[in-house]
N, C-alpha and C positions, 0 to 999 in steps of 0.2 A: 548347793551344798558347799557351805565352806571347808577349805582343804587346807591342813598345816604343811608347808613347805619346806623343806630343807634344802639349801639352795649354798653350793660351793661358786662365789666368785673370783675372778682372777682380772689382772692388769698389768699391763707392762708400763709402770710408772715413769715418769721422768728422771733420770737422774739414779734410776736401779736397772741393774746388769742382768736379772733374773724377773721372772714373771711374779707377782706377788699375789695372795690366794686369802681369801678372807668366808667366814662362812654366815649367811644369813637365814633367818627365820622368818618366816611371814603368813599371813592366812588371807586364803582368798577362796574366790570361786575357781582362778583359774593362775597358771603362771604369770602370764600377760599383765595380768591385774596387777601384780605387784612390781611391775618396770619402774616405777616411780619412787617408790620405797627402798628398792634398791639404789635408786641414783643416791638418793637422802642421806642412805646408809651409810657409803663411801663416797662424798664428795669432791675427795681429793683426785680421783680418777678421770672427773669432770665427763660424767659419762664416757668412758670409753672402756668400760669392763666387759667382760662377757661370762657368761655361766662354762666354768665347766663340768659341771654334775647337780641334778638334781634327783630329788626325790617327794614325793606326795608322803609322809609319815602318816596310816593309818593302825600300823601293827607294830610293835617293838617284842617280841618274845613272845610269852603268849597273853599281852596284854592288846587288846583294842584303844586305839588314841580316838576320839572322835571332838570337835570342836562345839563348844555351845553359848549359845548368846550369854554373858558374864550375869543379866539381870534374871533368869528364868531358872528354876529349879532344875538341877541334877545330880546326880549319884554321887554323894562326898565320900570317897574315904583320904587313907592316909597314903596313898601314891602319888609320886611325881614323875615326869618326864626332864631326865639329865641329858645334857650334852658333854661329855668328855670329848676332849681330845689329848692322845696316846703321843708320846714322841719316845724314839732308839736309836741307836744306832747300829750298824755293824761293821765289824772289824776293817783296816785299812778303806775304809769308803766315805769321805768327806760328807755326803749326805743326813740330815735330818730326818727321818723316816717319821712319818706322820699316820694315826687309823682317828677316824672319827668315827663314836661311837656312840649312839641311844642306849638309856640303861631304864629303867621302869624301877624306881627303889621307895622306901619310906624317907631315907637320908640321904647326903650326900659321902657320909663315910661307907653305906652299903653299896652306894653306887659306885664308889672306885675298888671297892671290893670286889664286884660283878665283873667292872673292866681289867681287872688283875687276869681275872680267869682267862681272859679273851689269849687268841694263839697267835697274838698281835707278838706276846712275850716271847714266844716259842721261838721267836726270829729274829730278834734283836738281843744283841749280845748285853749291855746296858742300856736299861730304860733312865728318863732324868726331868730334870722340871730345869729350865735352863740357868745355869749356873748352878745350879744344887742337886748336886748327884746322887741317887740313891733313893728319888720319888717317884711314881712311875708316870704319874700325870700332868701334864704340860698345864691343862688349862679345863676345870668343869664347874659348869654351872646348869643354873634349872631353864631348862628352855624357855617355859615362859617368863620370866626374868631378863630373855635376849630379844623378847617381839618388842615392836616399835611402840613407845606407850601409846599411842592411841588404839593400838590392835588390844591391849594388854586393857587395858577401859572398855572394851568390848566386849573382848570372847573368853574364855577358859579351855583351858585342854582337861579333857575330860578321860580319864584313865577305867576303862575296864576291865577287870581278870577274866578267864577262860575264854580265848579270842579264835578259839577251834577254826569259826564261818569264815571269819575274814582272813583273805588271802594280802600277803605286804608286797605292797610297791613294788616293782625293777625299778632300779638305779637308773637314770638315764645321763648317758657319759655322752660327752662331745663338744667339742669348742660349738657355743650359740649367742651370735652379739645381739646384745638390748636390743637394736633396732630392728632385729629379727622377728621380735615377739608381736603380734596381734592378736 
């Protein structure tokens, strides 16, 4: 069964003072599978990144994600699966505060609607889009629009409503290097 991925990368690059974090998409059988398309992703790192969080996306609200061959009939309607990512700050603290966020919307203006609601707000004193203050969104787009096109020639993200059965992913946090994966 193919599984869409959501996979936070990180590096401590050459020539930068702080760990650098990058977020990829991918669909596979399994995490492993996708080591390769992760290197592809981020070259510059020259393999030496490592996952610090992943997750298997099969639930976003009460929407079912399920993946399916791009050529075979399935359930069309008008849902997509967004990726925002949220940035704020708070007061005296040098820090960028970052929330990545799944949203299930028709558009992408309903989708940053959805991520308004989030209590990401609630705790950050000024939200911003960098340099331009007063946006609350850093960075969204449609996830499948972020898979690698040959995945994007393949598969479709397949969006269901009433997703009652299916239970969503735990987050899996922890520093884990490529080379780890089999």
């Amino acid at each position: 069964m193919k599984n869409l991925f959501m996979i936070i990368l990180g590096c401590n690059l050459p020539n930068r003072f702080t760990e650098q974090h990058d977020v990829f998409f991918g669909i596979s059988d399994t995490l492993a599978d996708l080591k390769q398309n992760m290197i592809d992703f981020w070259p510059e790192t020259n393999g030496r990144m490592h996952i610090d969080s992943y997750r298997i996306v099969r639930k976003v609200g009460a929407y079912e994600i399920c993946i399916v061959d791009k050529d075979k009939d399935h359930v069309k309607n008008d849902l997509n699966l967004y990726f925002l990512n949220l940035g704020g700050y708070k007061p005296s603290d040098m820090e960028e505060y970052h929330y990545k966020q799944l949203v299930v919307a028709k558009s992408m203006s309903e989708a940053i609607s959805i991520a308004k609601q989030n209590t990401f707000w609630k705790h950050h004193e000024s939200s911003h889009v960098d340099n331009k203050y007063g946006i609350d969104v850093d960075d969204a787009y449609l996830v499948e629009d972020m898979l690698p096109s040959e995945v994007r020639s393949n598969y479709s993200i397949q969006i269901i409503p009433n997703s009652e059965l299916v239970e969503e992913e735990r987050v899996v946090v922890g520093y884990l290097k490529l080379d780890k994966l089999k």
